[in-house]
N, CA, C and O of each residue as an XYZ file, in Angstrom:
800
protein
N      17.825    -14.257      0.416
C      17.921    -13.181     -0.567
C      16.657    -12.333     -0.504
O      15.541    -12.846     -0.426
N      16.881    -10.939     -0.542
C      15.621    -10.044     -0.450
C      14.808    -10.083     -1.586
O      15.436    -10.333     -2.615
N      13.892     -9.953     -1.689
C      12.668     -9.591     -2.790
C      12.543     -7.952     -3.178
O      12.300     -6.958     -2.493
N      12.859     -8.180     -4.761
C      12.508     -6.406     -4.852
C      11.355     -6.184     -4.758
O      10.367     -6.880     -4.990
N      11.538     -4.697     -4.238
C      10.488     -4.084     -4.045
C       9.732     -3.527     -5.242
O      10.115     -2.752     -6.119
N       8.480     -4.165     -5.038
C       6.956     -3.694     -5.755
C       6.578     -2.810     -5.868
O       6.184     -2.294     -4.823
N       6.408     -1.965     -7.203
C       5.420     -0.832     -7.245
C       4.364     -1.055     -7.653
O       4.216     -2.153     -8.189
N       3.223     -0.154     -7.582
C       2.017     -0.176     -8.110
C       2.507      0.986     -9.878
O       2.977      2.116    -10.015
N       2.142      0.100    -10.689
C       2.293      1.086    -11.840
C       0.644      2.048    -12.475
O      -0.412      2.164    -11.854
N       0.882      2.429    -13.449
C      -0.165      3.514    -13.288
C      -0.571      4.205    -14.950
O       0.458      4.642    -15.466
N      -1.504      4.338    -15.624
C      -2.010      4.802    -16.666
C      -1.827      6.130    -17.264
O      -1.022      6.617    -16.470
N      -1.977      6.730    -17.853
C      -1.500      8.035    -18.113
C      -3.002      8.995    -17.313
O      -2.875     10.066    -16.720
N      -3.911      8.485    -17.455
C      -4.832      8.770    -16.119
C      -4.934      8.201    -14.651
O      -5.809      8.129    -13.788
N      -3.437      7.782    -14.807
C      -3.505      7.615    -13.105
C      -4.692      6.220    -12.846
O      -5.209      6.079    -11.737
N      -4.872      5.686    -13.493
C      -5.523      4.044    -13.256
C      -4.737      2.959    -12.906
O      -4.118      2.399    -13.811
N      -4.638      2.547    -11.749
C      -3.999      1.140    -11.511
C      -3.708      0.111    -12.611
O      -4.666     -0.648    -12.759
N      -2.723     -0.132    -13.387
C      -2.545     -0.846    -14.403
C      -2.079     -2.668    -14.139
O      -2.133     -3.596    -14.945
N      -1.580     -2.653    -12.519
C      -0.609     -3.684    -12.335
C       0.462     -3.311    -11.238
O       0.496     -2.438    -10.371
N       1.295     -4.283    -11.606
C       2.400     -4.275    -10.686
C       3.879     -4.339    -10.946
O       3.877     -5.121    -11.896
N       4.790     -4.122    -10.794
C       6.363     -4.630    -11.457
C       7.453     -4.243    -10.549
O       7.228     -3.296     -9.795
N       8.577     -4.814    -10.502
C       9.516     -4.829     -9.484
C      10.330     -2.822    -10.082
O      10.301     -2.133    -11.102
N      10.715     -2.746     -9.166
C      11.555     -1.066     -9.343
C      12.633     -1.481    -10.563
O      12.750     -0.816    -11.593
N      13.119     -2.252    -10.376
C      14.264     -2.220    -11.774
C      13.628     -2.518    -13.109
O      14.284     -2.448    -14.148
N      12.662     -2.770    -13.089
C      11.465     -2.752    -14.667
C      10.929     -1.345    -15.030
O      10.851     -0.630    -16.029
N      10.470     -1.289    -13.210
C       9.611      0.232    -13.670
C      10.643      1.343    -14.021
O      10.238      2.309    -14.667
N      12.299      1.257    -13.541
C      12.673      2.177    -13.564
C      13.807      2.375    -15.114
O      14.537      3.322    -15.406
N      13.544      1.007    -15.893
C      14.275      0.289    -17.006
C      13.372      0.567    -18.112
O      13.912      0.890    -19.170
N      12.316      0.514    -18.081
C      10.952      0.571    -18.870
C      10.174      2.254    -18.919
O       9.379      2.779    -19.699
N      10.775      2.652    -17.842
C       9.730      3.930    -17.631
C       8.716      3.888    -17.498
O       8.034      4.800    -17.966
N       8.041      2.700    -16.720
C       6.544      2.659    -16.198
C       6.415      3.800    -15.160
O       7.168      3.869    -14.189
N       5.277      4.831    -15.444
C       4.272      5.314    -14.328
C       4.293      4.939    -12.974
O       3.810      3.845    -12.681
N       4.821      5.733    -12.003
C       4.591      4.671    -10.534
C       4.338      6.374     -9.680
O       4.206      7.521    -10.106
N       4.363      5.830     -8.493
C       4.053      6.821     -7.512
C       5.232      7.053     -6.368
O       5.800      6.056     -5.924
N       5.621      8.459     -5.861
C       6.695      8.640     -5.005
C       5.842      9.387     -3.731
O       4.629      9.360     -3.526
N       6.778      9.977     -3.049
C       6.235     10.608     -1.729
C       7.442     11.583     -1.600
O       8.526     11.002     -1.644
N       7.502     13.011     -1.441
C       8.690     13.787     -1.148
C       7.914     14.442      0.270
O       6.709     14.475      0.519
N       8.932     14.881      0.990
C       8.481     15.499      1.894
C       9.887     16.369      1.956
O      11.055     15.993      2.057
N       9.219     17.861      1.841
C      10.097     19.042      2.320
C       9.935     19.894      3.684
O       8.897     20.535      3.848
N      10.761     19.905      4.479
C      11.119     20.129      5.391
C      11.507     21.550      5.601
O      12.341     22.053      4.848
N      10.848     22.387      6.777
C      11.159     23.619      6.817
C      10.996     23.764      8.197
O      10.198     23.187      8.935
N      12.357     25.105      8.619
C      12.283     25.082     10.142
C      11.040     25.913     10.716
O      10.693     26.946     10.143
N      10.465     25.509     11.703
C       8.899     26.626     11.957
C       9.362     28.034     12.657
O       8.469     28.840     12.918
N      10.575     28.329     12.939
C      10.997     29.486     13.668
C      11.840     30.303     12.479
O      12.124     31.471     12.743
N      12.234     29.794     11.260
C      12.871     30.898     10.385
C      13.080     30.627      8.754
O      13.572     29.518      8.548
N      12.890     31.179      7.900
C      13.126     30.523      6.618
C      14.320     29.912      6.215
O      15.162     30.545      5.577
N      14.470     28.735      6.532
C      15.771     27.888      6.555
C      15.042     26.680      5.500
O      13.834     26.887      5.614
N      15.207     25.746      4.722
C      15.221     24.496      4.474
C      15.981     23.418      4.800
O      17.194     23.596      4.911
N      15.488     22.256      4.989
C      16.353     21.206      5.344
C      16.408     20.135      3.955
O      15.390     19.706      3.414
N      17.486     19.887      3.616
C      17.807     18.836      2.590
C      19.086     17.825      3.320
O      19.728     17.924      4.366
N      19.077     16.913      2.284
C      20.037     15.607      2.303
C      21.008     15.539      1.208
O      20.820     15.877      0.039
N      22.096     15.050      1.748
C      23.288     14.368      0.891
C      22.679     13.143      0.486
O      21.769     12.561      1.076
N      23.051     12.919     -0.198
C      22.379     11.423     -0.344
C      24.011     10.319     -0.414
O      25.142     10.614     -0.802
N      23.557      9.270      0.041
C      24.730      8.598      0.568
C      25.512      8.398     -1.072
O      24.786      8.203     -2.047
N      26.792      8.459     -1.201
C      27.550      7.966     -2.108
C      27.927      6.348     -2.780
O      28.696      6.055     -3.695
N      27.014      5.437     -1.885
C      26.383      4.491     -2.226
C      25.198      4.213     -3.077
O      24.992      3.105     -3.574
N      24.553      5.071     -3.206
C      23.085      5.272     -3.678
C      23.432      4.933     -5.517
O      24.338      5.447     -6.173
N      22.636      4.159     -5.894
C      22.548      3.642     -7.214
C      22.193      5.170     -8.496
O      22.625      5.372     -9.631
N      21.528      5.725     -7.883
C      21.010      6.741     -8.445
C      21.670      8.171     -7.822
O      21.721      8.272     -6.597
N      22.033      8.968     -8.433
C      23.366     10.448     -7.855
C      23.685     10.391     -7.066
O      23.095     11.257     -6.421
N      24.517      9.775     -6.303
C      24.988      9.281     -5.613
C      26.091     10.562     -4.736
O      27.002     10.913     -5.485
N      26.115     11.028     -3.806
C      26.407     12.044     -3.825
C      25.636     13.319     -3.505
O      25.963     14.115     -2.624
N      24.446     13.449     -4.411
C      23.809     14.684     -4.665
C      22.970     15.377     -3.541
O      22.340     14.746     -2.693
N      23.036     17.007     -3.638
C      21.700     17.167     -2.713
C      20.360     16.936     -2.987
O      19.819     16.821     -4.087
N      19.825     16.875     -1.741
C      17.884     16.718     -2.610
C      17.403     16.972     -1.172
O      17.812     17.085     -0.017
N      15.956     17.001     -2.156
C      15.074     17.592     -0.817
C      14.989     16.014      0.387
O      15.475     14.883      0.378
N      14.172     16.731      1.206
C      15.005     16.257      2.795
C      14.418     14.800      2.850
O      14.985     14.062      3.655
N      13.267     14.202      2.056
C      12.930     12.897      1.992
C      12.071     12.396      0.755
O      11.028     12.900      0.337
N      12.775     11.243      0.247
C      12.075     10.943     -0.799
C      11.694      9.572     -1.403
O      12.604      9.127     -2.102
N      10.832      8.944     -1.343
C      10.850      7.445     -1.722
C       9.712      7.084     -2.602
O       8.906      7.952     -2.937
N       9.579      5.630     -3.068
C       8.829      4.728     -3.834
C       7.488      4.575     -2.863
O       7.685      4.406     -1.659
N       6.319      4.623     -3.296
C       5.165      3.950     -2.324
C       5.231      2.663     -2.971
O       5.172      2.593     -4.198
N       5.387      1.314     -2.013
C       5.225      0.500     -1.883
C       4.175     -0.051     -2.759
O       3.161      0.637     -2.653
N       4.005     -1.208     -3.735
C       2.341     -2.294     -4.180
C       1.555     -1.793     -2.876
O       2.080     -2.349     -1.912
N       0.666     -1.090     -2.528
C      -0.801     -1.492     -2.437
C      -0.727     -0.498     -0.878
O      -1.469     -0.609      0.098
N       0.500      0.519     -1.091
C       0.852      1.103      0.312
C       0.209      2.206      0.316
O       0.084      2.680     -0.813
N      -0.421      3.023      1.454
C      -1.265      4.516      0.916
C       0.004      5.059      1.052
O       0.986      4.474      1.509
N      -0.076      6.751      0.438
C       1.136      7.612      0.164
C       1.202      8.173      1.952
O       2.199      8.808      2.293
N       0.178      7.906      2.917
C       0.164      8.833      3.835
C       0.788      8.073      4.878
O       1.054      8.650      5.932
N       1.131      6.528      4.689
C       1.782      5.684      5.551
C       3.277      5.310      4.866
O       4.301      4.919      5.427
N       3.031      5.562      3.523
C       4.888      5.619      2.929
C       5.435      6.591      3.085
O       6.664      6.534      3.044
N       4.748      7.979      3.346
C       5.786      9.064      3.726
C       6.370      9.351      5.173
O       7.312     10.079      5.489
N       5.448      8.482      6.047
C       5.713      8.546      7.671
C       7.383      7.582      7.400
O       8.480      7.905      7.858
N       7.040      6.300      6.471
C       8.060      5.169      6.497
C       9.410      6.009      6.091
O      10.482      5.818      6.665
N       9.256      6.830      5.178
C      10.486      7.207      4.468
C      11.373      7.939      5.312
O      12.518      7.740      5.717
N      10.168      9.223      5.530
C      10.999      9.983      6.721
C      11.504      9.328      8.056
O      12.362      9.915      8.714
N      11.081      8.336      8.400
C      11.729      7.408      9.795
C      12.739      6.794      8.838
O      13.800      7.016      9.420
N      12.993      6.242      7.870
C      14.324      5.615      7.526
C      15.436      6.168      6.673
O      16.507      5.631      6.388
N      14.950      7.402      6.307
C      15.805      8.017      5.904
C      16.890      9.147      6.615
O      18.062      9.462      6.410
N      15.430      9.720      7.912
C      15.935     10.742      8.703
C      16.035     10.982      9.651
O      16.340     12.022     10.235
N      15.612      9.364     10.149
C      15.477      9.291     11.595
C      14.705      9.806     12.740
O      14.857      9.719     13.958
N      13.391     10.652     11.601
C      12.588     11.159     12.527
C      11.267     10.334     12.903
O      10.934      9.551     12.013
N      10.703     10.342     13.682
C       9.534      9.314     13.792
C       8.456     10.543     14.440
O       8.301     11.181     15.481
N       7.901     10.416     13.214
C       6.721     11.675     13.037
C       5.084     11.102     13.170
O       4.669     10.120     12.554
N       4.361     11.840     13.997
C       2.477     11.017     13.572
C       2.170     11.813     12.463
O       2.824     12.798     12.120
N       1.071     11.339     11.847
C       0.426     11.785     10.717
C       0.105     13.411     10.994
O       0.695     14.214     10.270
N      -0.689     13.850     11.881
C      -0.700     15.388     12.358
C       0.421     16.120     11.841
O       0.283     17.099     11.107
N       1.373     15.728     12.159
C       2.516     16.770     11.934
C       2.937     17.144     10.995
O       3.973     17.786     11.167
N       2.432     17.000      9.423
C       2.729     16.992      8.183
C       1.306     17.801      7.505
O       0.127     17.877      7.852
N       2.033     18.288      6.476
C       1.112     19.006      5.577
C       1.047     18.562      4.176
O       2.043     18.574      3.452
N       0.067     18.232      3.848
C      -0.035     17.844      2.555
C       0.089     19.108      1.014
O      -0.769     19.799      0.465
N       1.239     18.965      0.818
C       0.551     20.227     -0.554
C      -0.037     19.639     -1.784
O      -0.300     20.279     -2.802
N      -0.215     18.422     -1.612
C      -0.943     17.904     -3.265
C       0.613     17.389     -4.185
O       1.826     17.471     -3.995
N      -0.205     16.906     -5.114
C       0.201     15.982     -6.219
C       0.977     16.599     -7.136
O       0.638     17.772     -7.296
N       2.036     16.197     -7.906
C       2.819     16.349     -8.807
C       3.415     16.087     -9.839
O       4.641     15.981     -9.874
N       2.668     15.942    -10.832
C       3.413     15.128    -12.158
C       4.742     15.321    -12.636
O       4.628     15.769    -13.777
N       5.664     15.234    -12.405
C       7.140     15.070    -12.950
C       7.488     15.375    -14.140
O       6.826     14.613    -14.844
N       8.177     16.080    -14.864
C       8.721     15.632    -16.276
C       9.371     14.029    -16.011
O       9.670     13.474    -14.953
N       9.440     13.618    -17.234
C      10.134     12.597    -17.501
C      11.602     13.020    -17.289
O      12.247     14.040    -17.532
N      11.905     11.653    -16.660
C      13.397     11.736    -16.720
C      14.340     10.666    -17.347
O      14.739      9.645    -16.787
N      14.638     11.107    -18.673
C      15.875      9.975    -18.928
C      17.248     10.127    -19.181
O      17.730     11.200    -19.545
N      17.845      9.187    -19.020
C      19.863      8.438    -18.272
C      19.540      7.308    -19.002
O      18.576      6.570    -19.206
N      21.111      7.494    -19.435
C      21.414      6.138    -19.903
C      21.146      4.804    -18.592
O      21.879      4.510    -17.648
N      20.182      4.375    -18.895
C      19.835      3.085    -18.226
C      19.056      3.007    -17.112
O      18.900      2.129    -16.263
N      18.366      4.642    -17.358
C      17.100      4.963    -16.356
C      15.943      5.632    -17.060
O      16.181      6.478    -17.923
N      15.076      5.402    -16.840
C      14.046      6.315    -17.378
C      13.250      6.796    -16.106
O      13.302      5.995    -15.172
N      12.667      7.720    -15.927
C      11.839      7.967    -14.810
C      10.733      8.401    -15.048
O      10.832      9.506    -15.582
N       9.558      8.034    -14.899
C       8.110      8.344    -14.804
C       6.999      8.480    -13.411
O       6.534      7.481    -12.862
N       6.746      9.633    -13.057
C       6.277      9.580    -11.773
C       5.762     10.470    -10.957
O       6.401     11.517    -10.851
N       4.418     10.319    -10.114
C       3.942     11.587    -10.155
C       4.032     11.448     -8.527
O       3.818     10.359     -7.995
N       4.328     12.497     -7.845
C       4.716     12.686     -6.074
C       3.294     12.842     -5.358
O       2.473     13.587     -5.895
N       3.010     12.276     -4.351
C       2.502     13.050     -3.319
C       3.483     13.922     -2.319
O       4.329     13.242     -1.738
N       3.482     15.108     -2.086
C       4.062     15.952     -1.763
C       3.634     16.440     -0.615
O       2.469     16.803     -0.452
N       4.783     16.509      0.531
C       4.357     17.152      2.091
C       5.258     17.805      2.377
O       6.377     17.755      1.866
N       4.823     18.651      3.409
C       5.772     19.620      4.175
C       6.113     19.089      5.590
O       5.406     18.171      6.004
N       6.756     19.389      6.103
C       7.127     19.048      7.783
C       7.571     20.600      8.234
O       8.667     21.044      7.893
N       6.478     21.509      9.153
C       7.399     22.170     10.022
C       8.073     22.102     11.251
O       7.322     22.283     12.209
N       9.375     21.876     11.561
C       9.897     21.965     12.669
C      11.212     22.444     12.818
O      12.069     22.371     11.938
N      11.416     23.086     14.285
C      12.718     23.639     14.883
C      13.566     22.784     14.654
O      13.053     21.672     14.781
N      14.842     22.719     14.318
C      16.048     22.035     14.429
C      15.555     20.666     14.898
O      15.337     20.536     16.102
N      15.331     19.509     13.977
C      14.349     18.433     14.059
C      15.631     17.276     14.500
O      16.521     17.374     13.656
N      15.840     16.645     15.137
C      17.000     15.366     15.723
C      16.827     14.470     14.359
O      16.343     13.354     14.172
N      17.329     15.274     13.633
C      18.134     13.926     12.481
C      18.955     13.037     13.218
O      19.786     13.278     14.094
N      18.477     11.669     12.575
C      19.267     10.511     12.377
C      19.628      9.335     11.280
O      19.483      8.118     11.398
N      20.164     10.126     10.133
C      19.966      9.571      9.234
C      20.350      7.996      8.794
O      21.437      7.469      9.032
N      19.480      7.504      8.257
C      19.459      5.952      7.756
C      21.006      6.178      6.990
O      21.753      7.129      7.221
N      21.260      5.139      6.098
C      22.349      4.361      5.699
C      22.352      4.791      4.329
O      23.403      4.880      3.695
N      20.719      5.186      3.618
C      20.791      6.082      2.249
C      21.469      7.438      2.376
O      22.240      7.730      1.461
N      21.306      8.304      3.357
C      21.776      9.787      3.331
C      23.097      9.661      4.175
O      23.305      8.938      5.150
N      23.933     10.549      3.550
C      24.810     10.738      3.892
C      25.381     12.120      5.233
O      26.250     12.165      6.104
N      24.635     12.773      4.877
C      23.834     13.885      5.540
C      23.027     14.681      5.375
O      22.653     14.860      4.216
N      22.255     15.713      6.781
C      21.265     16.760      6.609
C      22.186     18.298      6.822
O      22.861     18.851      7.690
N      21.872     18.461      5.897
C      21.863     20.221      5.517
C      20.813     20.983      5.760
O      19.892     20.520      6.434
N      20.761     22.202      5.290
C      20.158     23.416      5.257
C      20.489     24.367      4.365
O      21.713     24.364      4.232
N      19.900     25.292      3.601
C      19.961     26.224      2.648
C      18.493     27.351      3.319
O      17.300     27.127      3.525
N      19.250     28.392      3.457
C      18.008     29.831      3.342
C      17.213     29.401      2.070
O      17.642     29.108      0.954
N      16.001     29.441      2.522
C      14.761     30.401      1.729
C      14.995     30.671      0.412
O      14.873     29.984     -0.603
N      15.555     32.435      0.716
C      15.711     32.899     -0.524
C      17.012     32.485     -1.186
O      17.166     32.447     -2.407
N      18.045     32.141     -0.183
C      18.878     31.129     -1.550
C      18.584     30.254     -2.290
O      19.025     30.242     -3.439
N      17.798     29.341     -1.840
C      17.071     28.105     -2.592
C      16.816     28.920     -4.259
O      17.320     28.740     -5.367
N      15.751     29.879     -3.702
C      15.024     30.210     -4.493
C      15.812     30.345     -6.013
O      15.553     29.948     -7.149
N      17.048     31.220     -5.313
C      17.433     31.726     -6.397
C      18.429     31.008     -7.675
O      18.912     31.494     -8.698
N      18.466     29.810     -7.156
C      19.068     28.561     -7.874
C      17.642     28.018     -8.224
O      17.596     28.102     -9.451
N      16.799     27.654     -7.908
C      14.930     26.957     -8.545
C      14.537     27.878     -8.973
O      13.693     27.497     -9.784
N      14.576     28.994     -8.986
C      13.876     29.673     -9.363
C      14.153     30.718    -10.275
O      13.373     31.298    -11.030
N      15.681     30.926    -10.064
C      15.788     32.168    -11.067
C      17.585     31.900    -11.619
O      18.468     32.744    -11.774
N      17.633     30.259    -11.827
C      18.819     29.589    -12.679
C      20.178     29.778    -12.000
O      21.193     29.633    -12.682
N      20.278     30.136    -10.519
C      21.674     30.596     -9.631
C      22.228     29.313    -10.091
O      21.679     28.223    -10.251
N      24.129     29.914    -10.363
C      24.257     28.879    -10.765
C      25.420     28.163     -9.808
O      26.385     27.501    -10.190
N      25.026     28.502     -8.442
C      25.568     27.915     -7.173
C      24.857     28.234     -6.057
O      24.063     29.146     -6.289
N      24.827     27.702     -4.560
C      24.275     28.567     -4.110
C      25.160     28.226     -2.143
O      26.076     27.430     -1.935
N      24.646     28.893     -1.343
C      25.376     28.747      0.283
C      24.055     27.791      0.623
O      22.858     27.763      0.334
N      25.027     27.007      1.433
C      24.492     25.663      1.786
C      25.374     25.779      3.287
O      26.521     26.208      3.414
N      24.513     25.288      4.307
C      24.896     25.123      5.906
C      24.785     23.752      6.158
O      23.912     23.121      5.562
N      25.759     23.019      7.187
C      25.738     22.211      7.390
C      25.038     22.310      9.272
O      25.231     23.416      9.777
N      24.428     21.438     10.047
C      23.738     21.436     10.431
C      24.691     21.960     12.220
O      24.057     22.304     13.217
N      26.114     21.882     12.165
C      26.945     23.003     13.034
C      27.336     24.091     12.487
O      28.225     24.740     13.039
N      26.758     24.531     11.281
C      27.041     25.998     11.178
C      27.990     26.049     10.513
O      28.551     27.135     10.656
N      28.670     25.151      9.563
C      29.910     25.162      8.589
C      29.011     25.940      7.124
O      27.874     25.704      6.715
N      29.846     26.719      6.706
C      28.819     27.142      4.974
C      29.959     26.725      4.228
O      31.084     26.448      4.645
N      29.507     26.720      3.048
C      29.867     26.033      1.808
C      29.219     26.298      0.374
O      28.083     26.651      0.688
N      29.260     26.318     -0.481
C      29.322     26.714     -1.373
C      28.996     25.354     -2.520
O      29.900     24.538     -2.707
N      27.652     25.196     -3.250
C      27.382     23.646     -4.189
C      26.727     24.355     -5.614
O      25.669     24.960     -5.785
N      27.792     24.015     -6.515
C      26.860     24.172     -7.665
C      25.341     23.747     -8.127
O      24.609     23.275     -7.257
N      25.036     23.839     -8.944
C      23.329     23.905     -9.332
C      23.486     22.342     -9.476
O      22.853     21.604     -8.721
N      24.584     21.680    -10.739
C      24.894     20.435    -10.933
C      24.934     19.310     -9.821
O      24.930     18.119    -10.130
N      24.976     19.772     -8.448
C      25.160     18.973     -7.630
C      23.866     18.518     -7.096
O      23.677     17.675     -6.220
N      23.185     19.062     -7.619
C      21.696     18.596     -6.549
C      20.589     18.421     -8.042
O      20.594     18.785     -9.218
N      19.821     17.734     -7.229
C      18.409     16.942     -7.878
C      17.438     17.673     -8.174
O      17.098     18.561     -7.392
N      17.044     17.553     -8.878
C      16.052     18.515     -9.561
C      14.524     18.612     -9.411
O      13.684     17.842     -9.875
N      14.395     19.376     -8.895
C      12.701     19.257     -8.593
C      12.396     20.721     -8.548
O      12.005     21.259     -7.512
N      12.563     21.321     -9.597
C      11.951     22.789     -9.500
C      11.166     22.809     -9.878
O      10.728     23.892     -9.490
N       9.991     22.113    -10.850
C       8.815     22.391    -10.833
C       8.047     22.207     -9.777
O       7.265     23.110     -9.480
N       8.096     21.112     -9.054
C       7.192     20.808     -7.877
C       7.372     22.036     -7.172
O       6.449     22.813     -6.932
N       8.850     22.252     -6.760
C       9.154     23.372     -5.669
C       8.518     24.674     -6.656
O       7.727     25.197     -5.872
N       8.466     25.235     -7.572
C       7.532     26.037     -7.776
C       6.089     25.886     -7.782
O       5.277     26.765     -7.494
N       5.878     24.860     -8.087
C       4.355     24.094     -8.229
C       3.489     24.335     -6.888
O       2.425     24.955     -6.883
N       4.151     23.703     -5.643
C       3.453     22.984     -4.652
C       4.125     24.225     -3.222
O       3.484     24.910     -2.425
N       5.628     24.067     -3.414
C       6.235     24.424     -2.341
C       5.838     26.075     -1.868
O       5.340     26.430     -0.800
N       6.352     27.171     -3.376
C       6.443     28.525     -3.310
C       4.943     28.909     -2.801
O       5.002     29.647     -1.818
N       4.006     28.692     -3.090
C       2.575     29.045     -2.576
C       2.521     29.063     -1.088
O       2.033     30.045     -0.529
N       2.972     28.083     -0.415
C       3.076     27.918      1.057
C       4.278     28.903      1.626
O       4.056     29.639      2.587
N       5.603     28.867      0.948
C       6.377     30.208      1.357
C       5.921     31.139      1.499
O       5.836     31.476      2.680
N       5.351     32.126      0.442
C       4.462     32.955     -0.248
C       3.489     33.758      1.267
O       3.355     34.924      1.636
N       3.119     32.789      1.650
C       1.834     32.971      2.272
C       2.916     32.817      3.787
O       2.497     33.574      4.664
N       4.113     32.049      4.207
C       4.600     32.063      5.465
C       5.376     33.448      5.582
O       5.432     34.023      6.669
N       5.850     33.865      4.676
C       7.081     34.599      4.659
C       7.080     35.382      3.483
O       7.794     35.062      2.533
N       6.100     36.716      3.441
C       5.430     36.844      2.393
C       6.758     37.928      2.159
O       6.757     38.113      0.942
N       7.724     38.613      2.672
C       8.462     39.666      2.787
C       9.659     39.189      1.770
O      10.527     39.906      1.271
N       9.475     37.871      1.615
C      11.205     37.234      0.977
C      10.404     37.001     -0.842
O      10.944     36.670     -1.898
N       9.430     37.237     -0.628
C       9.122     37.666     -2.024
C       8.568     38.739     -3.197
O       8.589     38.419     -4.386
């Protein structure tokens, strides 16, 4: 039988408090630490996101940005985000190839029978049409333009065109995907801003 996995939990100043398995921290709403990494193609303002497998305990179904996980008890964030993105997306990336945009405190999030507390280390990945292979959590990799993103994070769209990775479009309400518009205004838009200064 597997052992759940350990987080490091965390103070409202971010002080190491201890330790507790994910179904405490995530039952309790203890403080813990994540790793997202957003993904953008380096030749055009495209984003890459995930389905997330319809197995998944948590939205099961939903879109979200292109990688996202728990750092491990006692793991640095810069060796759990290499882990995530190899098991989630099948990419096997060195540390070089990533950009750090900094830290992110979360709103709280509560569901009946979840609470969420948690602040991201947050990276970028640029690359061309990157050889997804997604793990057994995602269901698949997508893509959304730039300024479509935007206009669902940013200015309340309340659907938006979504590509699938042969060029099928489609059409996903706001409801369907995971929420991280503060970070993506927080961390992400500054780095657009400055790549692709014309789409704003």
């Amino acid at each position: 039988m597997d052992m759940e996995e350990q987080l490091d939990i965390f103070d409202e100043q971010m002080r190491a408090i201890g330790t507790a398995p994910r179904s405490r921290v995530h039952a309790e709403g203890l403080l813990h630490q994540v790793v997202h990494c957003w993904m953008l193609d380096a030749h055009r303002p495209v984003l890459y996101f995930q389905q997330r497998a319809r197995t998944k305990a948590d939205f099961p179904g939903f879109y979200d940005l292109a990688c996202g996980g728990h750092i491990g008890a006692g793991e640095c964030p810069d060796v759990a985000v290499l882990r995530e993105v190899r098991e989630e997306t099948g990419l096997h990336l060195a540390p070089g190839q990533l950009t750090k945009l900094g830290q992110y405190r979360a709103p709280d999030l509560r569901l009946p029978g979840f609470f969420d507390r948690e602040t991201s280390h947050v990276y970028l990945l640029r690359q061309s049409a990157p050889p997804f292979a997604p793990g057994g959590e995602v269901a698949r990799m997508v893509c959304v333009r730039v300024a479509e993103f935007c206009r669902m994070e940013l200015h309340n769209a309340c659907d938006i065109e979504v590509e699938t990775l042969d060029g099928a479009r489609f059409r996903t309400a706001r409801g369907q995907w995971c929420c991280h518009d503060g970070e993506f205004a927080a961390l992400v838009v500054p780095y657009l801003k400055r790549e692709f200064p014309g789409l704003f």
